[in-house]
C-alpha positions in Angstrom: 114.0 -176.1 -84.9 116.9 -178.2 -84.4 118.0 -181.8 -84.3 120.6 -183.1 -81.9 123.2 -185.7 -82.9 124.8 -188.5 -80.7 126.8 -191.9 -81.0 125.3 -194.4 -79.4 126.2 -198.1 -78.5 129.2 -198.8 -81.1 127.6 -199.1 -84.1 124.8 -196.4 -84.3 124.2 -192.8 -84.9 121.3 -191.4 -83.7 119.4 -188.1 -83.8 116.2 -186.9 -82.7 114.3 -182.9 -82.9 112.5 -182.1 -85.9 113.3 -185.6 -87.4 114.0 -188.9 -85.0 116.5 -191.3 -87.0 119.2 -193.7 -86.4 121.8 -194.7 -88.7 124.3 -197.3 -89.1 127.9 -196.5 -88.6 130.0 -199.1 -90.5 133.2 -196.8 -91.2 136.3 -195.4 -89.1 133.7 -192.2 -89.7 130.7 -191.2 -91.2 129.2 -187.6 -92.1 126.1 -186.5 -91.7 124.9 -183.7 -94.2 121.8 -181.8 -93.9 119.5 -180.0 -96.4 120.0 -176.6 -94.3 123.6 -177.3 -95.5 124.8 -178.6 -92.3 127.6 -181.2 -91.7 129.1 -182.8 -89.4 132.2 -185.5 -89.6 131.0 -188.5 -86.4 133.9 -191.1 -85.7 134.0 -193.6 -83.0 137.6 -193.0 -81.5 140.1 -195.4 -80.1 138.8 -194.9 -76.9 135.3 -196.0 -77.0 133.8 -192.5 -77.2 131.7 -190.9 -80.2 133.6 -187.6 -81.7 131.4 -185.1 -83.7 133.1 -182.7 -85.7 131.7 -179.3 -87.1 131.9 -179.3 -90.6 129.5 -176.7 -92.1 126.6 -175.2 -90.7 125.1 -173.8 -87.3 126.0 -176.9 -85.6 126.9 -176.4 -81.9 129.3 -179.6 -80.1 129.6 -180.7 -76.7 132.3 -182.7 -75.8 132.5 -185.8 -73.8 134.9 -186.0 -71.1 135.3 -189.7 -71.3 135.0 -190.2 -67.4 134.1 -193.9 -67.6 130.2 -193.2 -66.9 127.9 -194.9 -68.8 126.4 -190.6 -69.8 129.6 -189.9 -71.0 130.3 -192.1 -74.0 129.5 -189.3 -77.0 129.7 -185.4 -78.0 126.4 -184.7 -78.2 125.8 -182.1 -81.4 123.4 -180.1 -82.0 122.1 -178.5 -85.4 120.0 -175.3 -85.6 117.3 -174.3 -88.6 115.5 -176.0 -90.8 116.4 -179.3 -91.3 114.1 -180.8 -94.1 116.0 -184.0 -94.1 119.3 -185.7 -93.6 121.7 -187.7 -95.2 124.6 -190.0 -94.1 127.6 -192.0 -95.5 131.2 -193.1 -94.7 132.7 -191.7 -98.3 133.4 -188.0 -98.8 135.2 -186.4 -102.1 137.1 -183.3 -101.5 138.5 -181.1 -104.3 142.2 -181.0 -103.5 142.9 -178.1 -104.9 141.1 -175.6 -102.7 142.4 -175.0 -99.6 
């Protein structure tokens, strides 16, 4: 079981596996955090291309080269187990005093 994670035009975040969702992206960069306690950091860089970052989790990445073709605009991420539901949102709160 898995759902796979991927930017798509400049405003959208999509996945699809186990549950088929897309999400708004209205921040610099969103997180998406699952119930299998999964996360992943997606941002929409300078260059035109969607970034996913491993934050927590079984969550596998595959970077995009950012060759120009119209394939290679995102990292494409993929998240293994269970994944019961998912969340996502452009604010995250981090205790500052672990490191």
């Amino acid at each position: 079981m898995s759902i796979t994670i991927t930017g798509h035009s400049d405003d959208l975040i999509e996945i699809e596996g186990d549950i088929s969702e897309e999400f708004d992206a209205y921040g610099e960069e969103d997180y998406l955090v699952t119930s299998n306690i999964g996360a992943v950091r997606v941002e929409y860089d300078v260059d035109g291309i969607w970034r996913i970052q491993r934050l927590a989790g079984d969550v596998d990445v595959a970077q995009a080269t950012g060759d120009g073709s119209d394939e290679d605009y995102s990292d494409v991420g993929v998240m293994h187990g269970n994944v019961r539901w998912v969340a996502c949102g452009n604010k995250i709160y981090y205790n500052k005093g672990l490191k």
